[in-house]
C-alpha positions in Angstrom: -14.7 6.7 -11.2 -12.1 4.2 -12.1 -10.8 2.9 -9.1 -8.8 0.5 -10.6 -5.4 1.7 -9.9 -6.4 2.1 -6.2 -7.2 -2.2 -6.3 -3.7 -2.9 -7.6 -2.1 -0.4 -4.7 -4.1 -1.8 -2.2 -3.1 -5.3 -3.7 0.8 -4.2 -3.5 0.4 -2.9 0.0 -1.0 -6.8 1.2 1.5 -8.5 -0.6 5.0 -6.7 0.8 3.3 -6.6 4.7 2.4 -10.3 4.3 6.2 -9.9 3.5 7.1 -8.9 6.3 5.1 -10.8 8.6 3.1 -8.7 10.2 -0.6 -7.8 11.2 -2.9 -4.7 9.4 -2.3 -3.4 12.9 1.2 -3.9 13.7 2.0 -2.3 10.6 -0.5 0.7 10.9 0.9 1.3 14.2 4.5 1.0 12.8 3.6 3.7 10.8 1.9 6.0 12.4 -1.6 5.6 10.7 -4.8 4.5 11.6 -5.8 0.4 11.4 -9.0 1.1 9.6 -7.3 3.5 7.4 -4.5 1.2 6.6 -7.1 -1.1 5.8 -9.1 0.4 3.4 -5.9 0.7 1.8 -5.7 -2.3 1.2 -9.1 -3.1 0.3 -8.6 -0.2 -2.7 -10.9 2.0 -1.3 -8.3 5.3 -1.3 -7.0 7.2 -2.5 -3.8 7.7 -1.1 -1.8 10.9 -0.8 2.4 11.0 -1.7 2.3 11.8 2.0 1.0 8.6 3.3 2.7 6.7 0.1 6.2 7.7 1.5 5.3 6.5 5.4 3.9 3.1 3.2 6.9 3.3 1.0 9.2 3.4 4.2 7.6 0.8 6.6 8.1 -1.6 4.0 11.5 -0.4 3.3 10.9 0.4 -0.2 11.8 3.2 -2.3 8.8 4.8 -3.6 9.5 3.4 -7.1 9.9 -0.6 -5.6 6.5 0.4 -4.3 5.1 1.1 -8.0 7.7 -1.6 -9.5 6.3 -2.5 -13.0 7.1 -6.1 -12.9 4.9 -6.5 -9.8 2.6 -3.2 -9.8 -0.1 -3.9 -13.1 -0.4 -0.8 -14.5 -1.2 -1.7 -17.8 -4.5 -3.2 -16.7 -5.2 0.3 -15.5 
């Protein structure tokens, strides 16, 4: 399985909580979703439902299409 696309989301998710300046924790707890989860998030190991993509899209105060915005979110390498 290409798991590609999962890197790059994962890679997004780091870069707009180092943002904000807060900890894998802080920020999973923000949210309402587990630190390991959050995690392997970030690490590109999942696959991650709309559900949990709007409670990531929200606790970085993002609209779901700033969270996929092209001119930071690689999708032609996918």
């Amino acid at each position: 399985m290409d798991t590609r696309i999962q890197t790059s989301f994962g890679t997004r998710c780091k870069e707009l909580r180092a943002g904000l300046g807060v900890s894998q924790e802080s920020f999973a707890n923000a949210i309402g979703m587990d630190r390991s989860y959050y995690a392997s998030i970030e690490a590109g190991r999942r696959n991650v439902t709309l559900i949990n993509m709007k409670k990531l899209a929200d606790g970085f105060g993002v609209s779901l299409s700033q969270l996929f915005d092209a001119d930071v979110f690689d999708l032609t390498a996918i």
